[in-house]
C-alpha positions in Angstrom: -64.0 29.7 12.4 -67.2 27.4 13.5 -65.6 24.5 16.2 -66.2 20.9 14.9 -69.4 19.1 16.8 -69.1 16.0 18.4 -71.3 13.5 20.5 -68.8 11.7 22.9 -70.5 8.8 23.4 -71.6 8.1 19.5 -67.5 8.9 19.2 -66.2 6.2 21.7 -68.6 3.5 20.8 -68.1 4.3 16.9 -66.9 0.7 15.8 -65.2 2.0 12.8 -61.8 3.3 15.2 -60.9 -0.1 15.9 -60.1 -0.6 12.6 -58.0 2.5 12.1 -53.7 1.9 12.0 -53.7 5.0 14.2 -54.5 4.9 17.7 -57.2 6.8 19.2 -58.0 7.7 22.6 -60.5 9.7 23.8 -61.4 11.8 27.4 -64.2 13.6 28.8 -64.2 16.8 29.7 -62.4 16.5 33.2 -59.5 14.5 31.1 -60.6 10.7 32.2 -60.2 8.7 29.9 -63.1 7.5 28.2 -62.3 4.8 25.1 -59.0 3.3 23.7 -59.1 1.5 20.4 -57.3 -1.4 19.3 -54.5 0.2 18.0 -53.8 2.8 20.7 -53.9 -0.4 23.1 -51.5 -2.6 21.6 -49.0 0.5 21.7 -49.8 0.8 25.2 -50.3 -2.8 26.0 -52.7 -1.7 28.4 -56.2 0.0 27.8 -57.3 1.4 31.0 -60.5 3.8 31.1 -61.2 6.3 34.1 -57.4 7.3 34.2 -57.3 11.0 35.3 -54.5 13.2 33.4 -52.2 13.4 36.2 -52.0 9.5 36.2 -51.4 9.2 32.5 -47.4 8.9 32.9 -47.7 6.3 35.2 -50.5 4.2 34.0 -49.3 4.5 30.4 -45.6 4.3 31.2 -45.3 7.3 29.0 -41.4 9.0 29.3 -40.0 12.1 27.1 -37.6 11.2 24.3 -34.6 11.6 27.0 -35.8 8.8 29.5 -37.3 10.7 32.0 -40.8 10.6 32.9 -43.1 12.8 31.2 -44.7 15.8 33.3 -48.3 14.8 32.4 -49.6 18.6 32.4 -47.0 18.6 28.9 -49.0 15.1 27.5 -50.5 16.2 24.6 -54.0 14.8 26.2 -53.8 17.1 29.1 -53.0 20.1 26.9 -56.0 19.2 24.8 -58.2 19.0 27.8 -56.9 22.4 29.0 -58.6 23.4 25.4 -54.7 23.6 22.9 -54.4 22.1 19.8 -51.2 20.0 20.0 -49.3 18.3 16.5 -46.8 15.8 16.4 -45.6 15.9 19.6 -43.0 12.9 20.1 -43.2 10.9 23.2 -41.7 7.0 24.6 -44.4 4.5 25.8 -42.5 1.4 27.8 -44.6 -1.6 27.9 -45.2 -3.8 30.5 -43.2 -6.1 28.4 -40.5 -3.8 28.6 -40.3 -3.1 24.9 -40.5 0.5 24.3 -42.7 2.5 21.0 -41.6 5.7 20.1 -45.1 7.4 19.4 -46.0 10.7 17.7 -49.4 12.1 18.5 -51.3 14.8 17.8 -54.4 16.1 20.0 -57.5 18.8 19.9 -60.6 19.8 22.0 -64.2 18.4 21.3 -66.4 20.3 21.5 -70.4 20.2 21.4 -72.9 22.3 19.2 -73.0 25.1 21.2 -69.0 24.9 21.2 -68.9 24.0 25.2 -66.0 21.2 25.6 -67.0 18.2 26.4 -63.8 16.5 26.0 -60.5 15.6 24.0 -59.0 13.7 21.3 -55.4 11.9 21.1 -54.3 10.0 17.7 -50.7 8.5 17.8 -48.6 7.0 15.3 -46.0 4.8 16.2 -42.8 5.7 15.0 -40.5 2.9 16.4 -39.0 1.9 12.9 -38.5 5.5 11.5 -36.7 6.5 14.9 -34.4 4.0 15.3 -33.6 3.9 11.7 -32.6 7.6 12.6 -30.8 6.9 15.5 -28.8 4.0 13.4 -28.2 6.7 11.1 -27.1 9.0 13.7 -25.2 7.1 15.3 -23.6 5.8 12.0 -22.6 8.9 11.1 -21.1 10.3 14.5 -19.1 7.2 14.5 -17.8 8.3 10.8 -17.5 11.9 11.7 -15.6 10.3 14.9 -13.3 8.7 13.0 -12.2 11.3 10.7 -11.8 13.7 13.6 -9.4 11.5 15.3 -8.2 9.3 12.6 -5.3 12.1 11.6 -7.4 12.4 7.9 -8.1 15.2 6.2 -11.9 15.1 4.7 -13.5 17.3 3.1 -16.8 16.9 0.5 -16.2 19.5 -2.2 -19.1 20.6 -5.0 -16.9 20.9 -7.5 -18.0 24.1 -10.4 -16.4 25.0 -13.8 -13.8 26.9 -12.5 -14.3 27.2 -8.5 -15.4 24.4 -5.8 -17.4 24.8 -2.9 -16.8 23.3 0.5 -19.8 21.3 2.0 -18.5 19.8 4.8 -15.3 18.4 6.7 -13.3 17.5 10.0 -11.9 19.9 11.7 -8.4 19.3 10.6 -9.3 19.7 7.2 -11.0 23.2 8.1 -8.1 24.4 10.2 -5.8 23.3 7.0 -7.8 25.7 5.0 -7.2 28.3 7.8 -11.2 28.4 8.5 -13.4 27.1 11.6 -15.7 25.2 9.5 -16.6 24.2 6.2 -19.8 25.1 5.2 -20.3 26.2 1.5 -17.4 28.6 1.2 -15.9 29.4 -2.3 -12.5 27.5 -2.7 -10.8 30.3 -4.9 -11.9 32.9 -2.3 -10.3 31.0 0.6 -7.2 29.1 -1.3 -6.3 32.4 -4.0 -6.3 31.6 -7.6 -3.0 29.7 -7.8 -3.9 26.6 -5.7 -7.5 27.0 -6.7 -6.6 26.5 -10.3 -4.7 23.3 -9.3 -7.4 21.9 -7.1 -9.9 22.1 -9.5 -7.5 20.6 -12.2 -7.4 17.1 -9.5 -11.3 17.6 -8.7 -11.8 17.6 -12.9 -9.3 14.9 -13.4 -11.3 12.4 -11.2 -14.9 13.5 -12.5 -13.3 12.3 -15.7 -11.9 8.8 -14.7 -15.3 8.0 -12.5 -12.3 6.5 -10.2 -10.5 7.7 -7.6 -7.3 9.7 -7.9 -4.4 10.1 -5.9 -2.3 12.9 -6.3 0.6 14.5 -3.9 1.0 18.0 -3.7 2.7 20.6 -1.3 0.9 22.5 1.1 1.4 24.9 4.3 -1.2 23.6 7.5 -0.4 25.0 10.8 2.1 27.3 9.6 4.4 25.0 8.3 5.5 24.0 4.8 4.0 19.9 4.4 3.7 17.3 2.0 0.4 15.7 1.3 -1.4 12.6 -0.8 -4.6 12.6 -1.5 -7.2 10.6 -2.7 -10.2 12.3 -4.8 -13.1 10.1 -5.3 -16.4 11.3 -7.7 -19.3 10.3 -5.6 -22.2 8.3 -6.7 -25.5 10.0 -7.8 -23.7 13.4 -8.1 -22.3 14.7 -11.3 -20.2 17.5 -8.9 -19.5 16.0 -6.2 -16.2 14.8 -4.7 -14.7 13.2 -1.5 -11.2 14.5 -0.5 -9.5 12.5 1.8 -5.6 13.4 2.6 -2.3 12.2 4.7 0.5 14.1 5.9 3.3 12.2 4.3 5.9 15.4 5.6 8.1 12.4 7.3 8.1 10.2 4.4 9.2 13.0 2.3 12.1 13.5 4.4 12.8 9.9 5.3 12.5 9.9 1.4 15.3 12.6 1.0 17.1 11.3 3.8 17.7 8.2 1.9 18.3 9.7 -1.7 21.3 11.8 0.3 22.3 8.5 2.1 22.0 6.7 -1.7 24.2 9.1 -3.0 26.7 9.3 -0.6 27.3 5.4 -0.2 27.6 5.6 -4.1 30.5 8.1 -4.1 32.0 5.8 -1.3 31.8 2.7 -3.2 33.0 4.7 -6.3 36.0 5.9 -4.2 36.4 2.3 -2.5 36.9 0.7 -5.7 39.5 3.3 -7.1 41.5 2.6 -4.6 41.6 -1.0 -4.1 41.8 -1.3 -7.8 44.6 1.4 -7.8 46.7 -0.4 -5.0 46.2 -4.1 -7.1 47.2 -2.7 -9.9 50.8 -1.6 -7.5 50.6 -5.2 -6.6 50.7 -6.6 -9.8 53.2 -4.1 -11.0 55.7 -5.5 -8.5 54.5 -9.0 -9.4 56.0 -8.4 -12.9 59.1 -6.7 -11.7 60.1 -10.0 -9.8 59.2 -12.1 -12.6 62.1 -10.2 -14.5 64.5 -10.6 -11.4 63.7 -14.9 -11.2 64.7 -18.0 -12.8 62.2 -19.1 -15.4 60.2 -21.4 -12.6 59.7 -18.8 -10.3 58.8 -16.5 -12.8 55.7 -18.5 -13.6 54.6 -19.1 -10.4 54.6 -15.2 -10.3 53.0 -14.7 -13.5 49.9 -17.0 -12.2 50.3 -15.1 -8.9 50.4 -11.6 -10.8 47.1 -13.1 -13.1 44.8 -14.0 -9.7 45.4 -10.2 -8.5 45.1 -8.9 -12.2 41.2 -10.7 -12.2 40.6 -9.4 -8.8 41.6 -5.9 -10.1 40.0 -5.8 -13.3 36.3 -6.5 -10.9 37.2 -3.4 -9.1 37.9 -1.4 -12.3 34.5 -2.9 -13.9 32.6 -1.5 -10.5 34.6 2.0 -11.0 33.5 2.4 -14.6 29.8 1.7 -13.8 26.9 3.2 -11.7 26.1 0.0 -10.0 29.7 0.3 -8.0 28.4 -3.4 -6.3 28.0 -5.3 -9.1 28.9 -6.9 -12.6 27.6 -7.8 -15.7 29.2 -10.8 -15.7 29.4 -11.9 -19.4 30.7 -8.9 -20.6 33.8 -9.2 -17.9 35.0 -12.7 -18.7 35.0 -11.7 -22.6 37.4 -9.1 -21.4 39.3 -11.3 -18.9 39.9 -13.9 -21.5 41.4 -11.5 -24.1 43.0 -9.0 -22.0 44.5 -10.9 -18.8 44.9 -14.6 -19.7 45.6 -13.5 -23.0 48.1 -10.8 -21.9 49.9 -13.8 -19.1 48.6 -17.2 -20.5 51.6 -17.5 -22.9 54.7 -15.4 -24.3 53.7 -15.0 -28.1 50.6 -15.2 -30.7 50.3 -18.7 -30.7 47.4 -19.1 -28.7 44.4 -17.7 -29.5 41.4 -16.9 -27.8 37.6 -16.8 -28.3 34.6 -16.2 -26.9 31.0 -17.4 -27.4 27.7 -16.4 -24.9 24.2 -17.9 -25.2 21.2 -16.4 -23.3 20.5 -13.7 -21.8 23.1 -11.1 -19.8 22.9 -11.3 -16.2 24.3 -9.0 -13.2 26.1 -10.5 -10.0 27.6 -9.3 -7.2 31.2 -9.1 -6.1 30.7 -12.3 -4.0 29.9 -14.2 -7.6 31.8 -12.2 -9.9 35.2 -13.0 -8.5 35.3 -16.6 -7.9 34.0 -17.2 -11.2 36.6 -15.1 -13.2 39.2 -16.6 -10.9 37.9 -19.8 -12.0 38.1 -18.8 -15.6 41.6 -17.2 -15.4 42.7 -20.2 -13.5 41.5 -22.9 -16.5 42.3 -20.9 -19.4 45.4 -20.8 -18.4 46.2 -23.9 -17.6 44.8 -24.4 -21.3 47.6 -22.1 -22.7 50.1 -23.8 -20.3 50.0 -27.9 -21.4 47.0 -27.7 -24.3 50.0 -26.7 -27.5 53.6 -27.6 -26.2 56.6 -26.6 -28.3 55.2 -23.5 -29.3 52.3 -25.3 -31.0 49.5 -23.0 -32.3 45.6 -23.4 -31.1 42.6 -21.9 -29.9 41.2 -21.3 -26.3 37.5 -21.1 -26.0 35.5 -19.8 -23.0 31.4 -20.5 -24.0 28.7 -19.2 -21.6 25.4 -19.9 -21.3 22.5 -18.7 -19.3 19.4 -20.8 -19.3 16.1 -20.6 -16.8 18.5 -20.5 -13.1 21.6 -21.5 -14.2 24.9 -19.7 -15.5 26.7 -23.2 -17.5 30.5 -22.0 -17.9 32.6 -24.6 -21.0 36.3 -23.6 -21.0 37.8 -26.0 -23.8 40.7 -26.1 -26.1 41.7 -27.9 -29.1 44.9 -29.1 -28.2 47.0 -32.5 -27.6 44.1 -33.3 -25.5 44.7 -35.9 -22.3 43.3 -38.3 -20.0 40.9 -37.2 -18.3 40.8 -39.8 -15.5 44.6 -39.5 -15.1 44.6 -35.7 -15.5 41.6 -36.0 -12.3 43.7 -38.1 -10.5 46.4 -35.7 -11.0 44.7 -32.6 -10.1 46.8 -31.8 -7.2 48.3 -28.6 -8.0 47.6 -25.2 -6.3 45.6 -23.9 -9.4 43.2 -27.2 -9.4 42.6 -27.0 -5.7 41.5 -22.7 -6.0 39.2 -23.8 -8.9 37.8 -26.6 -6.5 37.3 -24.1 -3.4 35.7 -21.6 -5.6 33.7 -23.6 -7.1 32.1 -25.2 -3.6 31.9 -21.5 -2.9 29.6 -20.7 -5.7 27.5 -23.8 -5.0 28.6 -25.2 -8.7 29.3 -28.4 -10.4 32.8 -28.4 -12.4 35.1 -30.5 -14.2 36.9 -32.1 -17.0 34.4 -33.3 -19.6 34.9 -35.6 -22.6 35.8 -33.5 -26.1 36.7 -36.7 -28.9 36.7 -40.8 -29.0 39.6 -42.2 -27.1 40.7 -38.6 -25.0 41.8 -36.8 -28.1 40.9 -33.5 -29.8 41.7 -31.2 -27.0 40.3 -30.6 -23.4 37.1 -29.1 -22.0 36.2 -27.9 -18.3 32.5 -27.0 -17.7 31.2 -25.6 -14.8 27.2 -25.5 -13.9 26.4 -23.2 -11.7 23.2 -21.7 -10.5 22.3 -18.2 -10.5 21.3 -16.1 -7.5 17.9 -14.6 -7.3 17.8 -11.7 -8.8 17.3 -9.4 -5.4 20.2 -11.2 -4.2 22.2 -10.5 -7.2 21.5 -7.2 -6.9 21.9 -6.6 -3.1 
């Protein structure tokens, strides 16, 4: 192969290399530097001539790639002068500034016609940009790869095929999990087995599909042990096979999650047994209640009655919370309908005379014990009293419980249309025990009751409303 011919001083003096991008410089044949051009010394930031090769490092502040300062018989000058060919050899200059160029040079022999050397030529390219880009990039991506190691992820990047899936890459947890020390292309049926393969690949297709990501939880042995994981499979962009895998050990939420389903269960049964038996022992209660009514005079034997119907409304909750799932709550509509023709209608009077009816408005709402009994005790205690001084002489009537549920409120209208009274004497009168539980109760329940008008001049019967508001809903169901 004939060696290139060049004149070194036509080449150092040629005007046209200070217009070149690249830099150039140029030594004679004992390695002193003989021209630098325009680019080569704004790399540099200096442009000394006459520098022998073993000064290069320190004139030129020239370091390897790690820092330290470059050997100068491995500069890619000196090798050129020793008559090699050197490409793209990589190399840091530091400035005087202190700014630093990461250059890339390339050098070669000259040579004269009768192919004696008479010297050597360097050309560099700074790649500053490019490499730091790269080291961003780097860096970028061990702090990723950082992250999923220690982050207690499992990643994988899966190729996903018709019916197998390859895997690209992932942490090391992920690899151990598939009981191999790294991922890098194997066959997910050959590793996993057919059976968990065709799963996988079911997820993988499911989420190339939906262009979103998927979650999904599925069982899975990793170190040995049976687990529980959730993972999220997400198509990635620009790739029509491609997925991210990205999973969590949920093992201990599984079992916190079965520890509270036992836990569910078993306060259930408790509350289920809890309300048979109170309701079993008021219902002992109110049997001796009405054994001493038949054993009293006629005024004691109404006291009891009223005592026998406070215990009766109490028991009937109890026997609402047995009968249900809930066992800690009551939908409280349906209950006073049965209170008002079961147990008021049952001790409220001695014959057929009075009868009783019910009317709701609104919606059907759910309380809790706390609610439920003061407001059927209130119930019990004014429908009765309705039954009691609303038809004397045996007089026949009607006693009307109305409920209605509108936005936050429960409004409660116990009314009759009997002799009717006044209602600013009957207030002022309101000392009895009955008035003065339906005025605790209703304070309880935060509510707004009493004695509203029903006719001109007091007539036409009576009416008690109470307004009351309703609990939130999670408190109502708490």
């Amino acid at each position: 192969m004939p060696h290139a011919v060049f004149d070194l001083d036509q080449l150092a003096s040629a005007p046209v290399l200070d217009q070149l991008a690249e830099g150039v410089i140029v030594a004679d044949a004992k390695g002193a530097i003989r021209y630098v051009n325009n680019a080569a010394r704004e790399m540099h930031g200096v442009a000394d001539l006459h520098v022998e090769p073993e000064n290069y490092s320190e004139r030129y502040h020239l370091f390897t790639v790690d820092g330290q300062p470059h050997p100068f018989e491995d500069l890619a000058l000196a090798r050129a002068v020793r008559g090699e060919e050197v490409f793209d050899a990589p190399w840091i200059i530091r400035r005087p500034d202190g700014s630093e160029v990461w250059a890339v040079g390339s050098a070669k022999p000259l040579r004269d016609e009768d192919g004696a050397q008479i010297g050597a030529v360097l050309t560099i390219r700074d790649v500053t940009d490019t490499m730091q880009a790269r080291n961003e990039l780097r860096e970028s991506e061990e702090t990723v790869r950082a992250f999923f190691e220690t982050a207690g992820v499992y990643t994988a990047v899966i190729d996903v095929e018709e019916d197998d899936f390859r895997l690209v890459m992932g942490n090391q947890r992920m690899a151990s999990a598939f009981g191999l020390d790294t991922l890098c292309g194997q066959s997910g049926r050959a590793v996993l087995g057919d059976r968990y393969a065709d799963w996988i690949i079911e997820g993988f297709h499911k989420a190339q599909a939906s262009q979103e990501p998927t979650i999904v939880e599925y069982p899975w042995k990793a170190d040995g042990l049976d687990r529980w994981f959730v993972a999220t499979i997400t198509p990635m962009r620009n790739s029509n096979k491609r997925v991210f895998l990205a999973s969590l050990d949920i093992t201990s939420r599984k079992q916190i999650e079965r520890d509270l389903e036992t836990a569910l269960e078993t306060k259930d049964a408790l509350l289920h047994e809890v309300n048979h038996r109170v309701k079993n022992s008021l219902q002992i209660i109110t049997s001796l209640l009405k054994l001493q009514e038949r054993m009293g005079d006629e005024v004691l034997a109404g006291h009891l009655r009223e005592a026998r119907s406070r215990v009766e409304t109490v028991a009937r909750v109890h026997e609402r919370l047995y009968d249900t799932s809930a066992h800690d709550r009551v939908e409280i509509v349906g209950y006073l309908e049965d209170l008002l023709t079961n147990v008021v209608a049952s001790i409220g009077a001695d014959d057929d005379a009075v009868r009783y009816r019910f009317v709701h408005e609104g919606e059907r709402v759910e309380l809790g014990v706390e609610y439920s009994v003061p407001l059927a005790l209130i119930v019990v205690e004014m429908a009765i009293n309705s039954a009691k001084y609303a038809f004397p002489d045996g007089a026949q009537g009607t006693v009307t419980l109305s409920t209605q549920v509108e936005g936050d409120h429960l409004t409660l209208t116990i009314g009759d249309d009997g002799v009717g009274f006044d209602s600013a004497v009957r207030s002022e009168g309101s000392t009895g025990l009955g008035m003065r539980i339906v005025q605790a109760l209703s304070a309880q329940l935060h509510a707004d009751g009493g004695y509203v008008p029903t006719g001109a001049g007091g007539g036409g019967g009576t009416a008690f409303r109470l307004v009351m508001p309703l609990p939130r809903r999670e408190e109502a169901s708490a």
